[in-house]
mmCIF file of the N, C-alpha and C atoms, coordinates in Angstrom:
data_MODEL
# 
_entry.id   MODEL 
# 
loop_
_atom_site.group_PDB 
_atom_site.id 
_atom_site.type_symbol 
_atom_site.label_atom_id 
_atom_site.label_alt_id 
_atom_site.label_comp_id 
_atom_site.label_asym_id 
_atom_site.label_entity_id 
_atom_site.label_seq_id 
_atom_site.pdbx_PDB_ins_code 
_atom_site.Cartn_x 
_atom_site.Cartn_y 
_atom_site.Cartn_z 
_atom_site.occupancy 
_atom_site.B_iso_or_equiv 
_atom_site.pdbx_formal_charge 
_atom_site.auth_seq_id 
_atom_site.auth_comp_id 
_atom_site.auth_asym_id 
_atom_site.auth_atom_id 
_atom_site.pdbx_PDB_model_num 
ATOM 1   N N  . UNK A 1 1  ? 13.706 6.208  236.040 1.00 0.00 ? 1  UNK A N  1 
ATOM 2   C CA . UNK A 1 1  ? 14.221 6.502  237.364 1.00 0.00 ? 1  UNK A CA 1 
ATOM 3   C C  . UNK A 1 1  ? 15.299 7.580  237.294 1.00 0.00 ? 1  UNK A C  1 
ATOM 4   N N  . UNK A 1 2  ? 16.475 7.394  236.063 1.00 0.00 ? 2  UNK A N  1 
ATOM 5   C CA . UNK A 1 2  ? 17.270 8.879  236.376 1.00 0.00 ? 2  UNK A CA 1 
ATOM 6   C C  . UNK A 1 2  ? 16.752 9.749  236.131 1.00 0.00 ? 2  UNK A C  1 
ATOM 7   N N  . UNK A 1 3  ? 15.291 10.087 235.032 1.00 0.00 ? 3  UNK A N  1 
ATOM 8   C CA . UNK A 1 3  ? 14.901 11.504 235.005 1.00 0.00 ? 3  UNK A CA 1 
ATOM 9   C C  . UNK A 1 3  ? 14.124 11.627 236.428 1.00 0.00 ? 3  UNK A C  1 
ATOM 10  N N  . UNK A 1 4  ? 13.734 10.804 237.246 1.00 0.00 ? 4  UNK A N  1 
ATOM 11  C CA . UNK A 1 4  ? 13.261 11.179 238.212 1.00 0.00 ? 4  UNK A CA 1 
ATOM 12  C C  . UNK A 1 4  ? 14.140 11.631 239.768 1.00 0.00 ? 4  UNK A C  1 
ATOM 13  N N  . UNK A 1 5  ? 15.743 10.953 239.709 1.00 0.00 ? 5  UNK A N  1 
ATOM 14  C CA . UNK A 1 5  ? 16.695 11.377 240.382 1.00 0.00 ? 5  UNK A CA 1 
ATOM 15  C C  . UNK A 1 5  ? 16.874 12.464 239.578 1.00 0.00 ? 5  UNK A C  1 
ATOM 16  N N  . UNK A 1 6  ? 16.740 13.374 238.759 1.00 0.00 ? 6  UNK A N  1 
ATOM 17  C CA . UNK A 1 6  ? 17.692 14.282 238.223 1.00 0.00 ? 6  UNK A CA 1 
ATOM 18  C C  . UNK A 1 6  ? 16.684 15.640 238.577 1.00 0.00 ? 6  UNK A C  1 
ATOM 19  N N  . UNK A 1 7  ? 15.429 14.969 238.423 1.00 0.00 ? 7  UNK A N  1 
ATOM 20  C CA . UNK A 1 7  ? 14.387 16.008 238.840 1.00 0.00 ? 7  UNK A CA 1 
ATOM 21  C C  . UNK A 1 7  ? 14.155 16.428 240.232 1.00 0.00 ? 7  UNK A C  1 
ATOM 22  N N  . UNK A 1 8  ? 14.570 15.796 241.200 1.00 0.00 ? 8  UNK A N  1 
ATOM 23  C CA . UNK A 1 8  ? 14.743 15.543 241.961 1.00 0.00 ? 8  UNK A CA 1 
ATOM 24  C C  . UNK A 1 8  ? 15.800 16.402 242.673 1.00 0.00 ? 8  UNK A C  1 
ATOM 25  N N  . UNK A 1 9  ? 17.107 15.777 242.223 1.00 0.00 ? 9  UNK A N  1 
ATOM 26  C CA . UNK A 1 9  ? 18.432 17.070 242.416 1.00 0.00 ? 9  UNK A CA 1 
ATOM 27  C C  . UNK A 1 9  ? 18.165 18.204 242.410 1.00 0.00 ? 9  UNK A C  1 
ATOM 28  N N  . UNK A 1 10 ? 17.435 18.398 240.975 1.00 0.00 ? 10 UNK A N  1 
ATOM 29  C CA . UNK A 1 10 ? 17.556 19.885 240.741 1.00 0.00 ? 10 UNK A CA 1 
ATOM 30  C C  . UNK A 1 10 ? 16.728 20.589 241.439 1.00 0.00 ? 10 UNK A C  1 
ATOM 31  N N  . UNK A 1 11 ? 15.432 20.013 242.212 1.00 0.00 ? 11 UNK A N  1 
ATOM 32  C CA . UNK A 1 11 ? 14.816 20.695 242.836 1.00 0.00 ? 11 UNK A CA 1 
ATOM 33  C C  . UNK A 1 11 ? 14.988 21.052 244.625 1.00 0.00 ? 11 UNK A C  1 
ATOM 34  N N  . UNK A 1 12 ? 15.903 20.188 244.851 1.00 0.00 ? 12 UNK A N  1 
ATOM 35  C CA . UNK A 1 12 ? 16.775 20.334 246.117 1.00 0.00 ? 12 UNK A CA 1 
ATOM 36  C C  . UNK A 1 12 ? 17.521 21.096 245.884 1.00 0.00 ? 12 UNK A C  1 
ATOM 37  N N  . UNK A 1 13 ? 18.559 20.971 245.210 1.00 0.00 ? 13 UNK A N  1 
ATOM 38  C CA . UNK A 1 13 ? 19.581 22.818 245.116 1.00 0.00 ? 13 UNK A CA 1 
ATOM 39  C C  . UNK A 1 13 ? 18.695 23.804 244.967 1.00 0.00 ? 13 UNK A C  1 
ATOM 40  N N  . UNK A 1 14 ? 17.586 23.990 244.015 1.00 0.00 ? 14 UNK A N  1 
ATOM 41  C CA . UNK A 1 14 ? 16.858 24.999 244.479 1.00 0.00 ? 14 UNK A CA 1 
ATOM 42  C C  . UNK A 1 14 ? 16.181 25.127 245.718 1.00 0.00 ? 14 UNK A C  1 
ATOM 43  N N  . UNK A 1 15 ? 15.531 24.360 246.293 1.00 0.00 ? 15 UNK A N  1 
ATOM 44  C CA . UNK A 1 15 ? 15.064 24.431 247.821 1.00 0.00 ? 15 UNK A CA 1 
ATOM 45  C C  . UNK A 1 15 ? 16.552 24.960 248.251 1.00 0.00 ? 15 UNK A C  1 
ATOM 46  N N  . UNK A 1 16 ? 17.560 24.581 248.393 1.00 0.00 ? 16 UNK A N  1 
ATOM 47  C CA . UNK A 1 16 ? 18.498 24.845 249.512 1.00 0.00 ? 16 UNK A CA 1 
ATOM 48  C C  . UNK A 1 16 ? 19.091 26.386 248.515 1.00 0.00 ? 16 UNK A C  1 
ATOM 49  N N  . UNK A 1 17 ? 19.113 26.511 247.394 1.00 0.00 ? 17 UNK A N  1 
ATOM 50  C CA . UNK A 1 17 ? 19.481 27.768 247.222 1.00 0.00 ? 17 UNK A CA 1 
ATOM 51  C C  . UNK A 1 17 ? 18.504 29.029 247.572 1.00 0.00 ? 17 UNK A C  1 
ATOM 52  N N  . UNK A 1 18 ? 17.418 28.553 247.884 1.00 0.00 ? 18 UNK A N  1 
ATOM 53  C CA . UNK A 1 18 ? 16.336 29.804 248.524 1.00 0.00 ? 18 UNK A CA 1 
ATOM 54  C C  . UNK A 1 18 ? 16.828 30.260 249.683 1.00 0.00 ? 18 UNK A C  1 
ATOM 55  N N  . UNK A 1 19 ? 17.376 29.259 250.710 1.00 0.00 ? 19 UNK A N  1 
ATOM 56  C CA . UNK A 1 19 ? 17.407 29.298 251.975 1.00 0.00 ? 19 UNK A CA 1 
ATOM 57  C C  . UNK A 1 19 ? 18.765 30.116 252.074 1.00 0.00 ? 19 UNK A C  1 
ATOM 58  N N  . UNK A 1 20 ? 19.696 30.059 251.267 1.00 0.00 ? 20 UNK A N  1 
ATOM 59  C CA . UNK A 1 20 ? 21.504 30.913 251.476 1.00 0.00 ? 20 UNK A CA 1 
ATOM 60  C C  . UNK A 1 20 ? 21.316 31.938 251.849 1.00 0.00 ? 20 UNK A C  1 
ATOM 61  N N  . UNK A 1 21 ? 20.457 33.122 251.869 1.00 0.00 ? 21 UNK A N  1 
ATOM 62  C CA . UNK A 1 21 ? 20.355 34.120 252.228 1.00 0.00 ? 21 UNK A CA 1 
ATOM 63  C C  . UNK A 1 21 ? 19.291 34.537 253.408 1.00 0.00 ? 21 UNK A C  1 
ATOM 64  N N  . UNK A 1 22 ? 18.696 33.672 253.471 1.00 0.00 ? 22 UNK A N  1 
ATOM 65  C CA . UNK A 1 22 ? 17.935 33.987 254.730 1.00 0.00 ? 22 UNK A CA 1 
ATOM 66  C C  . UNK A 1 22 ? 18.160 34.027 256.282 1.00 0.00 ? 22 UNK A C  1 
ATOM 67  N N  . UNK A 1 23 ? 18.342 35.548 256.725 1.00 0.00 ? 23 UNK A N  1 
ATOM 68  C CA . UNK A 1 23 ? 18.817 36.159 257.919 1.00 0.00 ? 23 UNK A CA 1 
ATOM 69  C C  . UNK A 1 23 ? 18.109 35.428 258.968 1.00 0.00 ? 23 UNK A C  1 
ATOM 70  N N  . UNK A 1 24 ? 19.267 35.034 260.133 1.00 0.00 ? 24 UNK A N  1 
ATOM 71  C CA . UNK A 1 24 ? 18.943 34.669 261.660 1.00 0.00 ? 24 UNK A CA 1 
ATOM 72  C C  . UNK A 1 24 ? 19.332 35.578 261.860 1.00 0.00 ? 24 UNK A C  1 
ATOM 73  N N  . UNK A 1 25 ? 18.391 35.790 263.211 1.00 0.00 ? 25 UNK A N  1 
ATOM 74  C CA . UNK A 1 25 ? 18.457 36.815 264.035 1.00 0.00 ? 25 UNK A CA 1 
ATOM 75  C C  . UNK A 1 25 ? 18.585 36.631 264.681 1.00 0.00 ? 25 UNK A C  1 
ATOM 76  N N  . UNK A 1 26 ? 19.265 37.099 265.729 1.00 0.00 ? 26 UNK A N  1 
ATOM 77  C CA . UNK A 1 26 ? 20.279 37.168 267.359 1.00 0.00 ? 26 UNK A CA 1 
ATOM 78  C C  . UNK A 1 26 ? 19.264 38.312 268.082 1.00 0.00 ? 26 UNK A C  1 
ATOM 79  N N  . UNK A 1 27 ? 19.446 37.980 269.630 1.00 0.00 ? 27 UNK A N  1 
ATOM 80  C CA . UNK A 1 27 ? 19.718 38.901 270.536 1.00 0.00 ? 27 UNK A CA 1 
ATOM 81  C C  . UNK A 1 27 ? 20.115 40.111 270.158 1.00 0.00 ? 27 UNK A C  1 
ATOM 82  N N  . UNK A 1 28 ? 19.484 41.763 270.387 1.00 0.00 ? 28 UNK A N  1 
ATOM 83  C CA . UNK A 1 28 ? 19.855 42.522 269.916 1.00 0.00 ? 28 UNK A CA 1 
ATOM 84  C C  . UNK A 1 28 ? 21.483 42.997 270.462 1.00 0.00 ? 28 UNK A C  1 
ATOM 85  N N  . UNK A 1 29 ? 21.627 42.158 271.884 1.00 0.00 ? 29 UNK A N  1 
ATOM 86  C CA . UNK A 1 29 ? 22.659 42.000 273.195 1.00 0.00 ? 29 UNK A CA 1 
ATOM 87  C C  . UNK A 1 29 ? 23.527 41.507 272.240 1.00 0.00 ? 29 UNK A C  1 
ATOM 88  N N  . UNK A 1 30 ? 23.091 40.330 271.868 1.00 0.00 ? 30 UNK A N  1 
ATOM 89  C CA . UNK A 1 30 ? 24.563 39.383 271.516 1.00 0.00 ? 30 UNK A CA 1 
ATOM 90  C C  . UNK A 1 30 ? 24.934 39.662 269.855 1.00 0.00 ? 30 UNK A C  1 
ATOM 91  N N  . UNK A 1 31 ? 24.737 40.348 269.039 1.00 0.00 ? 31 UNK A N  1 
ATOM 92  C CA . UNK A 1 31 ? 24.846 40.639 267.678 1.00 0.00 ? 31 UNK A CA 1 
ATOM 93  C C  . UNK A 1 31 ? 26.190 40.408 267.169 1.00 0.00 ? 31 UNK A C  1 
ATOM 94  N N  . UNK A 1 32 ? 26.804 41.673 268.048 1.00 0.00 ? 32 UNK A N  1 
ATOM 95  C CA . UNK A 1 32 ? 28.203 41.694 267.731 1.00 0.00 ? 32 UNK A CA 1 
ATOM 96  C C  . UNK A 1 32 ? 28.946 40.706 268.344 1.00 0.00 ? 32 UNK A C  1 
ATOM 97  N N  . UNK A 1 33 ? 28.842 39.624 269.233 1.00 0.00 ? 33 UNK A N  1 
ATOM 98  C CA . UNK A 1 33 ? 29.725 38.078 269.325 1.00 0.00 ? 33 UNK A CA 1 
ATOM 99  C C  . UNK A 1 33 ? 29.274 37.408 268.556 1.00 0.00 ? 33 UNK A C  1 
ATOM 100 N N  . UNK A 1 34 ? 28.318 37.562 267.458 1.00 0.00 ? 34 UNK A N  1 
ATOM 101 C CA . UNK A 1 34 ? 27.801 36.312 266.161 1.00 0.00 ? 34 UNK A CA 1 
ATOM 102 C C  . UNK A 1 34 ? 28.729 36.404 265.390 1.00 0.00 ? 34 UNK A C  1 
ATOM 103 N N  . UNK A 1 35 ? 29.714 35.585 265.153 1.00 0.00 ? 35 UNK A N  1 
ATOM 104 C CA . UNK A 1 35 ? 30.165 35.698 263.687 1.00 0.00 ? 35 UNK A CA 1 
ATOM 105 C C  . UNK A 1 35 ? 29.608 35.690 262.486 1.00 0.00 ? 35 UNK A C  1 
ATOM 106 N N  . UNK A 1 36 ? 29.988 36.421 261.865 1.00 0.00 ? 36 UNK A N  1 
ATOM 107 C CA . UNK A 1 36 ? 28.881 36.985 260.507 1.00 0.00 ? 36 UNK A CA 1 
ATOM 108 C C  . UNK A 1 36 ? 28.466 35.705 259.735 1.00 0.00 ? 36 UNK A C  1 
ATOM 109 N N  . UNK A 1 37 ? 29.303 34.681 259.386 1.00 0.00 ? 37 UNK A N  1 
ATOM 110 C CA . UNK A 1 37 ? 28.574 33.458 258.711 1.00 0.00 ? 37 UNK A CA 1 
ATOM 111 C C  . UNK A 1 37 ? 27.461 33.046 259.654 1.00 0.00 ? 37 UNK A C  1 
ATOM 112 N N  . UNK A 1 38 ? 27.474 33.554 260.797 1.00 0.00 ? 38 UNK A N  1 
ATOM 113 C CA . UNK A 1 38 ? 26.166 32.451 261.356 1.00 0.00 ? 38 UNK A CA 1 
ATOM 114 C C  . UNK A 1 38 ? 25.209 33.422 261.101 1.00 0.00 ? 38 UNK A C  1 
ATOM 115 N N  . UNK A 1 39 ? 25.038 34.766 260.628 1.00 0.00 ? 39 UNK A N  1 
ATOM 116 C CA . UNK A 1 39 ? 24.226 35.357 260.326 1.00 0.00 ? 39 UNK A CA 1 
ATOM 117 C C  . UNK A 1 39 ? 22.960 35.041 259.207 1.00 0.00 ? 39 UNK A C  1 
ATOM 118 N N  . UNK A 1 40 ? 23.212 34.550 258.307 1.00 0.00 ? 40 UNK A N  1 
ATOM 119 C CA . UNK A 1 40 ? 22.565 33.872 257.295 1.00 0.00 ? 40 UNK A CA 1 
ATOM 120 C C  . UNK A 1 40 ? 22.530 32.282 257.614 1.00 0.00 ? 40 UNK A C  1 
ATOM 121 N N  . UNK A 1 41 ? 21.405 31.932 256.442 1.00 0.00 ? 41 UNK A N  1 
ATOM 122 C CA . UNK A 1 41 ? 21.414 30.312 256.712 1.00 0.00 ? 41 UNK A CA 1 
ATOM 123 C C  . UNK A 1 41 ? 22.741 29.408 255.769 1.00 0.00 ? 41 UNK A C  1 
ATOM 124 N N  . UNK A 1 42 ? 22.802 30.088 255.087 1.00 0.00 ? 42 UNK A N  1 
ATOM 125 C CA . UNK A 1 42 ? 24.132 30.063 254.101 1.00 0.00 ? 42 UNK A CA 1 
ATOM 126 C C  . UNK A 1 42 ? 23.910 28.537 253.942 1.00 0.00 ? 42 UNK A C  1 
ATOM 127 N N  . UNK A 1 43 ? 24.829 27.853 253.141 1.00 0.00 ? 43 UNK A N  1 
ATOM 128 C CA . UNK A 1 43 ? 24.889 26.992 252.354 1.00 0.00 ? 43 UNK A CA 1 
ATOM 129 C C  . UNK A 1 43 ? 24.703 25.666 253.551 1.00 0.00 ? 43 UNK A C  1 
ATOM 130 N N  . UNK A 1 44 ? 24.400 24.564 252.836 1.00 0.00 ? 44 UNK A N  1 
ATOM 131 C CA . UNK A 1 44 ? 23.733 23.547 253.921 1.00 0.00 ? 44 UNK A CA 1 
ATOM 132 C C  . UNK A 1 44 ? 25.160 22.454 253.533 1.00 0.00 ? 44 UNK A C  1 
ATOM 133 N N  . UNK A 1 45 ? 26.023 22.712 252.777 1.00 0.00 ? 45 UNK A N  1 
ATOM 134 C CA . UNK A 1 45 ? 27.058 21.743 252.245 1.00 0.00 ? 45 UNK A CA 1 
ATOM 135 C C  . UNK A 1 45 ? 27.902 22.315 253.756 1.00 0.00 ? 45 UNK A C  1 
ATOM 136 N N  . UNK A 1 46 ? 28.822 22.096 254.510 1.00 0.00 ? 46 UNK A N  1 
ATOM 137 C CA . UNK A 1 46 ? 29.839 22.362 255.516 1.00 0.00 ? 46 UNK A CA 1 
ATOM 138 C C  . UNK A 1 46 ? 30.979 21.667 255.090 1.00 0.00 ? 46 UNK A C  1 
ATOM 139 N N  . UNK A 1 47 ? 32.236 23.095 255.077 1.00 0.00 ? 47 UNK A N  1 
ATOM 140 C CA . UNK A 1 47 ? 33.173 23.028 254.834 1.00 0.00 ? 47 UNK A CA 1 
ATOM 141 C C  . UNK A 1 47 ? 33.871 21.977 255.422 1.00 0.00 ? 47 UNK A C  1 
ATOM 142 N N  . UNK A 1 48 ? 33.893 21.261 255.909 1.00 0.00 ? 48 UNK A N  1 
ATOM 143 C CA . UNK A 1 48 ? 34.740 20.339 257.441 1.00 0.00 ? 48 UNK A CA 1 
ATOM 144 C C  . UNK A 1 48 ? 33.872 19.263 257.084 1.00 0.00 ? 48 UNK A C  1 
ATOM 145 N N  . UNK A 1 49 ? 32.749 18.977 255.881 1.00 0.00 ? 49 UNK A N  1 
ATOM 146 C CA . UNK A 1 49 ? 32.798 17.288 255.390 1.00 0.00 ? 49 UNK A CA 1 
ATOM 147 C C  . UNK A 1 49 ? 32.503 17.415 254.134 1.00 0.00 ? 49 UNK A C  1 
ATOM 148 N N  . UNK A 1 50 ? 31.848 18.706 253.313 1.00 0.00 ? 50 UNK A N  1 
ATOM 149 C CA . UNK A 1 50 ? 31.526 18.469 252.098 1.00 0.00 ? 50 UNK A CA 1 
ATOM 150 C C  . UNK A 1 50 ? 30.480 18.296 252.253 1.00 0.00 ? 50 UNK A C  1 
ATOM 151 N N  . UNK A 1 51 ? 29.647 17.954 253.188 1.00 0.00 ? 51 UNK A N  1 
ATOM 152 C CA . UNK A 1 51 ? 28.224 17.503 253.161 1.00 0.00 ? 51 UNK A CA 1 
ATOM 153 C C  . UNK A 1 51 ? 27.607 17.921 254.386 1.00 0.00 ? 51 UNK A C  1 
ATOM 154 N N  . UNK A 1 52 ? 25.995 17.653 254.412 1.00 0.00 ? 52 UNK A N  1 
ATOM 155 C CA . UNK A 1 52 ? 25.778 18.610 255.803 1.00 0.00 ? 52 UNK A CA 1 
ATOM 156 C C  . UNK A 1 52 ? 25.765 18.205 257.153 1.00 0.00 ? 52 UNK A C  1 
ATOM 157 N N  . UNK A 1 53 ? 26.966 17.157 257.215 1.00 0.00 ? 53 UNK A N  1 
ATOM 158 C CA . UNK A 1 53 ? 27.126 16.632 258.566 1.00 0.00 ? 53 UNK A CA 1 
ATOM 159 C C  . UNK A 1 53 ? 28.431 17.661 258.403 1.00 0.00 ? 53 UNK A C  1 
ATOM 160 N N  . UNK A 1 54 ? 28.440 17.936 260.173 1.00 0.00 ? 54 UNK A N  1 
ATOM 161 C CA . UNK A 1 54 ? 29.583 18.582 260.520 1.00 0.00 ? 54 UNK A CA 1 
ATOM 162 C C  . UNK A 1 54 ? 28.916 20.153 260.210 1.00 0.00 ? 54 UNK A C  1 
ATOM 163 N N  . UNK A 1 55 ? 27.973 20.250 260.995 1.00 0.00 ? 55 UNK A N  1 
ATOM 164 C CA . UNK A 1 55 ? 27.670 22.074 260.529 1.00 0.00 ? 55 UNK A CA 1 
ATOM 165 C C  . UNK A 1 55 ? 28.401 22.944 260.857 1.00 0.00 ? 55 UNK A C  1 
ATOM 166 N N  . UNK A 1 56 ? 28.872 24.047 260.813 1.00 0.00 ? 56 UNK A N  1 
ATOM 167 C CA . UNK A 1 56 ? 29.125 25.205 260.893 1.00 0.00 ? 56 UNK A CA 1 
ATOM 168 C C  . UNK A 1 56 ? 28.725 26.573 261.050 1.00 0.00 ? 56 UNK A C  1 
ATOM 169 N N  . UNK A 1 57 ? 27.157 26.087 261.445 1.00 0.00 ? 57 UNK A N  1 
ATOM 170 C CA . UNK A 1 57 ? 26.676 27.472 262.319 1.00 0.00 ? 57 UNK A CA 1 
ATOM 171 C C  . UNK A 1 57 ? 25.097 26.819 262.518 1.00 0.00 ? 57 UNK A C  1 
ATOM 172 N N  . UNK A 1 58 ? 24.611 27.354 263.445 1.00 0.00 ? 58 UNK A N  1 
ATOM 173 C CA . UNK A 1 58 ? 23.448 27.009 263.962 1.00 0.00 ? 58 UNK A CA 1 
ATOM 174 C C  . UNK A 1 58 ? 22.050 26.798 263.870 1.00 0.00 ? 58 UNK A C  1 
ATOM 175 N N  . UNK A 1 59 ? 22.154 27.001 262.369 1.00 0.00 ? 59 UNK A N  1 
ATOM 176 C CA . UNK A 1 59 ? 21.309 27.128 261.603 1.00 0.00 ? 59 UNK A CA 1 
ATOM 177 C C  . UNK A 1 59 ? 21.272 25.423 261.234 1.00 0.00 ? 59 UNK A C  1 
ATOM 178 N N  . UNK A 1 60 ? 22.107 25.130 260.700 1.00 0.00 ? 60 UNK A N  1 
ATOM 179 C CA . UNK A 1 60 ? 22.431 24.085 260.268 1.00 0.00 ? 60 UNK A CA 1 
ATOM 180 C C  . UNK A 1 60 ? 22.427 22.798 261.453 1.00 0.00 ? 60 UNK A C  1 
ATOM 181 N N  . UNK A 1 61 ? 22.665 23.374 262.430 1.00 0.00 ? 61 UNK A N  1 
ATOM 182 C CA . UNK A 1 61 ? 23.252 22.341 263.463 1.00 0.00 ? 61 UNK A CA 1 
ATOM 183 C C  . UNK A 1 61 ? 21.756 22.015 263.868 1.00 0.00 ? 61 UNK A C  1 
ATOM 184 N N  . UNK A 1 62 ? 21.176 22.898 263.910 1.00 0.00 ? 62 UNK A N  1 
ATOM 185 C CA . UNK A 1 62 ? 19.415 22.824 264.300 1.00 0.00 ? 62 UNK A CA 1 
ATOM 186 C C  . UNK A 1 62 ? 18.600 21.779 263.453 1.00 0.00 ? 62 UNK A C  1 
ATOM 187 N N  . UNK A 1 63 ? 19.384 22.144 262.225 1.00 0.00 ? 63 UNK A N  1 
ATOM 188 C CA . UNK A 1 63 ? 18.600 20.652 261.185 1.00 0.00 ? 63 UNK A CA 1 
ATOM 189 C C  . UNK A 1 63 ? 19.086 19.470 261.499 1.00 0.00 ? 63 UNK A C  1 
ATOM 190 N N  . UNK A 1 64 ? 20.341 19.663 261.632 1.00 0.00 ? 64 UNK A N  1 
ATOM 191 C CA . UNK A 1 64 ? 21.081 18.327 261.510 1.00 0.00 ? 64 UNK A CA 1 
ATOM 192 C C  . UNK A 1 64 ? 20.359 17.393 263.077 1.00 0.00 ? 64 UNK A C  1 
ATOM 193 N N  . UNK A 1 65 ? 19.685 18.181 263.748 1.00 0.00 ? 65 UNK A N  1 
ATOM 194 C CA . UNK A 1 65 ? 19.438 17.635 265.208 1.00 0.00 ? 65 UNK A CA 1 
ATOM 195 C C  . UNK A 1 65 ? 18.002 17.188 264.965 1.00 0.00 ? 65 UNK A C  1 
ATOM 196 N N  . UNK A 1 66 ? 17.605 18.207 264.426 1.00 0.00 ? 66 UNK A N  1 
ATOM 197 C CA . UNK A 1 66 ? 15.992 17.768 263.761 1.00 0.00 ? 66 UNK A CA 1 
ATOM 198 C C  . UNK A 1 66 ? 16.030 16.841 262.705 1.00 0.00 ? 66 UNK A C  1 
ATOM 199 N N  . UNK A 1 67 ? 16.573 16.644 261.792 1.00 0.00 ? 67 UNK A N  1 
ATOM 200 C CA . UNK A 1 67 ? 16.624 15.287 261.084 1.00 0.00 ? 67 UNK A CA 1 
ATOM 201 C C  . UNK A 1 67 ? 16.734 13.959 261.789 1.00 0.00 ? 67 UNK A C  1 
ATOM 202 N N  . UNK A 1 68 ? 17.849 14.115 262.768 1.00 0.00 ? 68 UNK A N  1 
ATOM 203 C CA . UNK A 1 68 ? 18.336 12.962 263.716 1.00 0.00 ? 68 UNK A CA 1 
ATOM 204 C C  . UNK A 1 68 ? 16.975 12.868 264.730 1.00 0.00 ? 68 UNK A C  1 
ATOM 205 N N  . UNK A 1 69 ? 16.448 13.240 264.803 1.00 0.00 ? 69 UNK A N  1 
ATOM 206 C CA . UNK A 1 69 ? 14.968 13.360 265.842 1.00 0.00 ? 69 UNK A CA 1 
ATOM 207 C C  . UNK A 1 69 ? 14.130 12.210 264.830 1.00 0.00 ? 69 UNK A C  1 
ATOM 208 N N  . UNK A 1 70 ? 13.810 13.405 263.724 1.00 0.00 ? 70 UNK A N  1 
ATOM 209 C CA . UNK A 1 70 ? 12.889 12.563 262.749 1.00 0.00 ? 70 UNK A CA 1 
ATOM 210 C C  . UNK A 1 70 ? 13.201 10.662 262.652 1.00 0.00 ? 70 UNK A C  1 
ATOM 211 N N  . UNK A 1 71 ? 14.834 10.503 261.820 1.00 0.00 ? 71 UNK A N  1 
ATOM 212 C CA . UNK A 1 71 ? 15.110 9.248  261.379 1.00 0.00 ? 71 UNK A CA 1 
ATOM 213 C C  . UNK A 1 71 ? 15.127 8.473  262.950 1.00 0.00 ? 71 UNK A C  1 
ATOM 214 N N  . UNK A 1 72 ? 15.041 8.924  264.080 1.00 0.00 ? 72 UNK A N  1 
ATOM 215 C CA . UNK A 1 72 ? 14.636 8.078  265.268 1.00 0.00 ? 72 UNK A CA 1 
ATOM 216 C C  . UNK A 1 72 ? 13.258 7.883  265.547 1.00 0.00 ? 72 UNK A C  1 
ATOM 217 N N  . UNK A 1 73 ? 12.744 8.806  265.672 1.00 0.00 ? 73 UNK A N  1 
ATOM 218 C CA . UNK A 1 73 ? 11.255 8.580  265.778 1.00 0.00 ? 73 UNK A CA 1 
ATOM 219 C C  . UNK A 1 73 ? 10.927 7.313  264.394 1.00 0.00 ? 73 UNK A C  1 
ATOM 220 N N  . UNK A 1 74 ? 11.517 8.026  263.513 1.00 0.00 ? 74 UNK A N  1 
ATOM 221 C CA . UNK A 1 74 ? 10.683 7.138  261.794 1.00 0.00 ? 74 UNK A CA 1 
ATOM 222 C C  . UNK A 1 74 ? 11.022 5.307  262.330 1.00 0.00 ? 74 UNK A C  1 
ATOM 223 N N  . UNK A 1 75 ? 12.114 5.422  262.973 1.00 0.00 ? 75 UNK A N  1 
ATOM 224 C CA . UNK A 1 75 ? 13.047 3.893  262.881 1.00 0.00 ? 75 UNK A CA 1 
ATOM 225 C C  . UNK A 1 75 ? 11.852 3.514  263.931 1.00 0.00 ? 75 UNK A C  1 
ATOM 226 N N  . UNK A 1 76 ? 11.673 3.931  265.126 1.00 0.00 ? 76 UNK A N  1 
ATOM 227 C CA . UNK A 1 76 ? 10.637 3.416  265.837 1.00 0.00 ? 76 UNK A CA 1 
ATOM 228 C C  . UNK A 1 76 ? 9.634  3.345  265.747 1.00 0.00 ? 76 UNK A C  1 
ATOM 229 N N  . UNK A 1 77 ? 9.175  3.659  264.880 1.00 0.00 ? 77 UNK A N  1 
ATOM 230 C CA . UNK A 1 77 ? 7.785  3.410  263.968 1.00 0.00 ? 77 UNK A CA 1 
ATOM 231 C C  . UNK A 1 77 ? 6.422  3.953  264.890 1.00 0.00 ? 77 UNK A C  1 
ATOM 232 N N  . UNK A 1 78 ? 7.141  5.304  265.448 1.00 0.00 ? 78 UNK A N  1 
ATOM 233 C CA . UNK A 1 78 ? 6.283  6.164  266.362 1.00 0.00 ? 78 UNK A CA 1 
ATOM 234 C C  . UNK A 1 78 ? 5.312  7.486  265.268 1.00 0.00 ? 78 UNK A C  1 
ATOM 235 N N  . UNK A 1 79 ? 6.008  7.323  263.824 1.00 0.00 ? 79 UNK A N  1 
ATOM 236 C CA . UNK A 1 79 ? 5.409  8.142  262.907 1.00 0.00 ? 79 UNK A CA 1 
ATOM 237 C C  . UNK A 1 79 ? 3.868  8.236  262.080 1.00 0.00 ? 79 UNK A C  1 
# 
């Protein structure tokens, strides 16, 4: 079981290290009110818990809403 948690880890930091650089795109209108971190998907850890509750740009906040979708639907056994 730990080589299988460890295999595991390591293949989640890589999934989430693919994603650090991958550009959102804005409104060609609204560009310049994006603050530049929300420009990328950047790191899924958020400064304000250490973990990826509490996002910090919209990228993130989009998962964190879509996960919370999923583990409701899953709990109601609508899956």
């Amino acid at each position: 079981m730990d080589a299988i948690r460890l295999l595991e880890s390591r293949a989640g930091a890589a999934y989430w290290t693919a994603w650090h650089d991958l550009p959102i795109t804005f409104p060609k209108n609204d560009v310049r009110r994006v603050p530049e971190h929300w420009r990328t998907f950047g790191t899924r850890k958020s400064p304000l818990s250490g973990s990826p509750r509490l996002a910090v740009n919209p990228a993130n906040a989009i998962l964190n809403y879509l996960y919370a979708l999923l583990e409701s639907e899953a709990r109601l056994g609508r899956l």
